[in-house]
N, C-alpha and C positions, 0 to 999 in steps of 0.2 A: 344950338342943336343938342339933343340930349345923346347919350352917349348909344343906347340903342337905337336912333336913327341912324348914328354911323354906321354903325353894324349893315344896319338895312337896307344902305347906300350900296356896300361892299355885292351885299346880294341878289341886283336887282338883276331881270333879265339880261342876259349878252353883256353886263357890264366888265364880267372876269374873262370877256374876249378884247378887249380894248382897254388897252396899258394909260390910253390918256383920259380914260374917266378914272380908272384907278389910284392913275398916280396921286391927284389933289389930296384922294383921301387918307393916304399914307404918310405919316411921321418920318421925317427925315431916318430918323434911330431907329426906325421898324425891323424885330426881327419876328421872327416865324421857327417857333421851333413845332413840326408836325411828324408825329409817328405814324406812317402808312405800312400797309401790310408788304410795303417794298423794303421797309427799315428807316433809320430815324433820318431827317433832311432836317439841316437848319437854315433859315435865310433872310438876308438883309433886303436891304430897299432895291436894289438893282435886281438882285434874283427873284422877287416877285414881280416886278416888272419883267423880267425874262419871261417866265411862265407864262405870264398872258398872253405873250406873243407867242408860245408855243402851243395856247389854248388855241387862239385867233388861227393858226398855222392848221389844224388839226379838224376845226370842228365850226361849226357855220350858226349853228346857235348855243345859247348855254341858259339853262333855269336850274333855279335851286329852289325847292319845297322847303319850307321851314316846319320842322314841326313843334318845336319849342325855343323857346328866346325868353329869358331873363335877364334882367339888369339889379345892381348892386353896387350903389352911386359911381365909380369909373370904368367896371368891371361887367363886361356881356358873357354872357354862355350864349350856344345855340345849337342845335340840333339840327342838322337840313341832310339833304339827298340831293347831289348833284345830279342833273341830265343834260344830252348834249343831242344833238343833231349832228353827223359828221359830215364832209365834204360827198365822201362816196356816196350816203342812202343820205340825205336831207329830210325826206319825209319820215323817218321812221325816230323818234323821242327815246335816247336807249339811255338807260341809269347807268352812269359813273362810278358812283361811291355814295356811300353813307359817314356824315362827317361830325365830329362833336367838335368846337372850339370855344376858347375862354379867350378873351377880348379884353386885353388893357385899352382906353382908352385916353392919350394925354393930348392937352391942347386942341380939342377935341378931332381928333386925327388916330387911326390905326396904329397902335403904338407896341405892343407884345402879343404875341397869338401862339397857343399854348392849344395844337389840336391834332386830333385823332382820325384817320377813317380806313376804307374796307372798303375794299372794290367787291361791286356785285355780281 
């Protein structure tokens, strides 16, 4: 698999609601270093596993629009906009954030993520 389908793995529909699609794709060594307009968070394999469950916990569906994605033999960028559906209004599609990340890719698994985003 080439290193941009990981990527693409990571963003498919409802898959950042569910820790055990997630986990296979994740690098034992996985960190996350991400600047959010909350301040800087870094995290290992356990605490993005956390997250998802805290995604799952919160919000009944999850898409991400891509609007750019490059690759650079191990190395992803991408561009996307998170949206969620929450538990209280399901029907209503409400944006998240707007997110940039650079994607190490090793063994071909999620292996350093170097990202940005801004709640809408």
């Amino acid at each position: 698999m080439n290193p941009k389908d990981v990527v693409l793995d990571l963003y498919k529909s409802d898959v950042l609601l569910n820790k055990d699609l997630v986990k296979p794709l994740l690098h034992p060594d996985i960190t996350v270093d991400w600047n959010s307009s909350k301040g800087f968070i870094q995290m290992n394999h356990d605490d993005v596993l956390q997250l998802c469950d805290q995604l799952n916990k919160a919000y009944v569906r999850s898409k991400i629009r891509i609007s750019h994605i490059l690759q650079e033999n191990n190395t992803v960028c991408v561009r996307f906009s998170h949206f969620v559906k929450t538990i209280e209004n399901p029907r209503e599609e409400m944006l998240l954030a707007h997110f940039f990340a650079i994607w190490e890719i090793k063994d071909n698994l999620l292996y350093k993520c170097y990202q940005m985003s801004q709640f809408s």
